[in-house]
N, C-alpha and C positions, 0 to 999 in steps of 0.2 A: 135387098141386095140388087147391084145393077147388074144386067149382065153387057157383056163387051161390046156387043152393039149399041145397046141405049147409050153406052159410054159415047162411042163414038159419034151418036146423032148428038149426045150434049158439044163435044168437041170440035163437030162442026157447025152448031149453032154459036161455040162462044169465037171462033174465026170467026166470025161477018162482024164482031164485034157492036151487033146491032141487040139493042137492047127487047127490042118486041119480039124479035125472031129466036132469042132468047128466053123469054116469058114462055113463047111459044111454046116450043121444045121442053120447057118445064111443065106447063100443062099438059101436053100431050104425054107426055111420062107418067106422069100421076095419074090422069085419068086412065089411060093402059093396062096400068101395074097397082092395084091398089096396096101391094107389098113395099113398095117404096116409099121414101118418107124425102123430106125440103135434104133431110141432115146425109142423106144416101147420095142427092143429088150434089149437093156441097161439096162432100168426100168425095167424088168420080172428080169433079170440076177440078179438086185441090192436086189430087193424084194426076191426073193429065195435065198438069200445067199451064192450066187455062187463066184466061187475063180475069176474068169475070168473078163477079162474086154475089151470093147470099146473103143479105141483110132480113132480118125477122124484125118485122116493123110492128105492135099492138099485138105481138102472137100472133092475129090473124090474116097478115097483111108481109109481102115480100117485097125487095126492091134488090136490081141490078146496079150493081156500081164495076168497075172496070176501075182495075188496077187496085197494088197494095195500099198508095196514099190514099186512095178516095176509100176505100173499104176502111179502112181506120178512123177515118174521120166521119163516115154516115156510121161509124159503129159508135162512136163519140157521140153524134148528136141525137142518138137514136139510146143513149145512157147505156151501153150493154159493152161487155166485155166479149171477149174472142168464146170466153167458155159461153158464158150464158145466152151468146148468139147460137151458137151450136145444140143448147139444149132447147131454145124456142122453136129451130129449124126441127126436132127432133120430134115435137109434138106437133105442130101444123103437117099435117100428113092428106091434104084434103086438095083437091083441083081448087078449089075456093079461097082457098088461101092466097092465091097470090092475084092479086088485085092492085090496083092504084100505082102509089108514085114510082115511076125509074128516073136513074138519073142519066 
């Protein structure tokens, strides 16, 4: 569970709309909090209305996309549906997880 300030540091990381600084902030919450999981951080992002989004790339790999078109479409080319994005984000629970490509 997030509490309302981790919310708020994700919310001011998806403002700068900057995708590292974003990563950031997702590390730094996982490693922090080892209670939190990808699919906690998802949920806060979805709930505050943030432009930013969650993709679970190989399970063990994350990517930032920005905005609903482009999340649809890396969720497309990435073969996963909105649910079964949600359940890989559920199980990567690890600082390690998010690695590699943003867009």
């Amino acid at each position: 569970m997030i509490t309302a300030k981790q919310r708020h540091q994700l919310l001011l990381a998806d403002r700068t709309r900057d995708a590292t600084w974003i990563t950031a902030a997702v590390e730094h919450l996982l490693a922090t909090d080892p209670t939190v999981t990808l699919l906690d951080i998802e949920l806060a992002l979805r709930d505050g209305g943030a432009y930013s989004y969650l993709i679970a790339c190989h399970g063990k790999m994350v990517q930032v996309v920005f905005g609903m078109k482009d999340w649809l479409a890396a969720l497309k080319a990435a073969g996963l549906s909105p649910d079964a994005n949600r359940s890989a984000l559920a199980r990567a629970v690890t600082a390690q997880c998010i690695a590699g490509s943003l867009l």
